[in-house]
N, C-alpha and C positions, 0 to 999 in steps of 0.2 A: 504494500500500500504506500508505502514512503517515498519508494522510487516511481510510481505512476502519480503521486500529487507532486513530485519535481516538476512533473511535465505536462501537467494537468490532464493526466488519462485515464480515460473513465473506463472501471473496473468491475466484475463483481467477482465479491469472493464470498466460497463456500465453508461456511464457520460451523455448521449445526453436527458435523459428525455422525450420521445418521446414512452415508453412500448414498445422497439425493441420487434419482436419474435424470439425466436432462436432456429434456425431448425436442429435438432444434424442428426449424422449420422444413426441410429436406427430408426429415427420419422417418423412416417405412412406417406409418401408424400402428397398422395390426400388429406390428414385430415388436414395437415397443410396447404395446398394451399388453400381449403376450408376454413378455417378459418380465415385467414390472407385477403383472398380476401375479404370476408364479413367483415372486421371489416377495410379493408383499405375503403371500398366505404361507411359505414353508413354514413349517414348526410353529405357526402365529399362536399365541400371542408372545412367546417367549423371544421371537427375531422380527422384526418389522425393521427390514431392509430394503433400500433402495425405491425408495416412493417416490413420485415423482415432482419433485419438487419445483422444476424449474420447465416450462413447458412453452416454448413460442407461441406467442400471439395468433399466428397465421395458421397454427395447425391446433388451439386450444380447445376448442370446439368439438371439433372431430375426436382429437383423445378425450376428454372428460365424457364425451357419450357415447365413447366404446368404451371406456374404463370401466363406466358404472354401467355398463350392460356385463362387463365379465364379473364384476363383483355382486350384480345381483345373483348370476348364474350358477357363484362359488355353493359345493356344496358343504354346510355345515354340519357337522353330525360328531358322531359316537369317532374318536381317535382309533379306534380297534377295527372298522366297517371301513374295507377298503375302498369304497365309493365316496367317506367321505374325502373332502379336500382340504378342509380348515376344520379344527376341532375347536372347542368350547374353549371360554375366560376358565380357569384353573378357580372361581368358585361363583355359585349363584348373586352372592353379596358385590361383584364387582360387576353385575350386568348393570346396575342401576348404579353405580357409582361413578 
């Protein structure tokens, strides 16, 4: 940051530590949705990785309503039930919390 306000260039940087994804304007939608949705549900809720945090204008649209079409579609259920996808919060008390 020190060295781009020497020269006044404008920057962003990624502080949150959490492997944002970041979805440019060019990037295959499906492939990113795809990918992003499988790595946000592995092992959830104990890893929520690589979400997509940073998402071009010119393609937001498009991702946020294929995202939230694969996340409706994710199946929740029983961790043991190979059909599910994503298993349950680790206790009832944290669905409402």
């Amino acid at each position: 940051m020190h060295a781009a306000a020497d020269n006044i260039t404008k920057v962003s940087l990624e502080l949150g530590g959490k492997a944002p994804a970041i979805v440019m304007g060019d990037a295959d939608i499906d492939l990113a949705v795809r990918a992003i949705h499988a790595s946000r549900i592995i092992n959830t809720p104990g890893m929520q990785l690589r979400r997509a945090r940073y998402v071009h204008e010119s393609v937001a649209e498009e991702f946020t309503t294929k995202m939230i079409a694969a996340m409706e579609q994710t199946v929740v259920g029983d961790p043991f039930d190979p059909a599910t996808e994503m298993g349950p919060l680790v206790s009832k008390r944290s669905w409402t919390t």
